[in-house]
N, C-alpha and C positions, 0 to 999 in steps of 0.2 A: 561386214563392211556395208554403208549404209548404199543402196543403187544410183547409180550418177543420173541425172537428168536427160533427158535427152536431147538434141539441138531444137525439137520442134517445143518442147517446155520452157527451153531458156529463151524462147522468142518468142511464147506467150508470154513470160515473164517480162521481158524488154516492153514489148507491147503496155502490157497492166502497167506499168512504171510512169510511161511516157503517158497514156492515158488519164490516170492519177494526177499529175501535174498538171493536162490539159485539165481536168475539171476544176482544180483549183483554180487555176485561172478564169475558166466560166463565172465558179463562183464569183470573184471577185469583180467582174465585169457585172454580174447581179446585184451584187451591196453596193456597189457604187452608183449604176446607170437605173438599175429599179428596172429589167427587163425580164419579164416573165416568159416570154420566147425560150430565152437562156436557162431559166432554173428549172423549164420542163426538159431541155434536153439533158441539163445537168444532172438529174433525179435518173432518168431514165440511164445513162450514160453509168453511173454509179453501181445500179441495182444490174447492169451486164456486167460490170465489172468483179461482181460476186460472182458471179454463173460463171465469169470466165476459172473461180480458182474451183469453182469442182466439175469442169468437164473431162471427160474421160474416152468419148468417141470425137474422132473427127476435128482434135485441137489444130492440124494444118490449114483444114479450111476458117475454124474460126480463129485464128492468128491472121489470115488474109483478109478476113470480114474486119476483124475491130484493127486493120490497120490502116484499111480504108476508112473507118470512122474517125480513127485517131486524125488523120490528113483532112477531113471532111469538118472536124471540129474546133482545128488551126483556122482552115480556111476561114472559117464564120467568124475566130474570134479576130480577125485579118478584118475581116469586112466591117467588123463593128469600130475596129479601132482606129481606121484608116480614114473612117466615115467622117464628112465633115458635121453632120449633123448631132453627132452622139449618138443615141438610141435612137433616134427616129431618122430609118430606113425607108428607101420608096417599097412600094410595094409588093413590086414585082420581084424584089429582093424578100424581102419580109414573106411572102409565096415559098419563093423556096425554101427557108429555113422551117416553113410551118412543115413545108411537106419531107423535109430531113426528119423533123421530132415524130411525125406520123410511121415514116421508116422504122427510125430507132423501135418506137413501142411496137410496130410490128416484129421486128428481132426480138424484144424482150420476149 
């Protein structure tokens, strides 16, 4: 009988899923609006999303990490969408999300 999952696997998995979906969407805000902000966090977002399916220590704490990302990567796609400008954010907006993708590729 093959070993059942355990509750902290099936809420990495929940996690990767929801994650997934959010990057498509990134995506798709990229092919449309041409924002390269977005396709560097998308890239990066992606290639954690590998790591996430062969980790093997410590999946409780990185299920709490990428699900603060997962909410952290709604939020920005919130802020682009809501924006009246389109792609072009003030700056001090634009700040933050540089220093999000800065984040990110430091967890990569």
């Amino acid at each position: 009988m093959p070993r059942q999952p355990t509750i902290t696997e099936i809420h990495l998995k929940d996690i990767s899923t929801s994650i997934a979906i959010t990057v498509n969407t990134l995506d798709v805000l990229v092919n449309t609006l041409n924002i390269s902000a977005l396709k560097a966090i998308s890239n990066t977002t992606q290639s954690l999303l590998k790591l996430m399916e062969t980790i093997k220590q410590d999946k409780s704490d990185c299920a709490q990490l990428m699900e603060h990302v997962d909410k952290l990567l709604n939020a920005i796609i919130g802020v682009y969408l809501n924006s009246d400008t389109g792609a072009e954010l003030p700056p001090s907006v634009l700040n933050r999300v540089a220093k999000f993708t800065e984040t990110l590729h430091k967890i990569y």
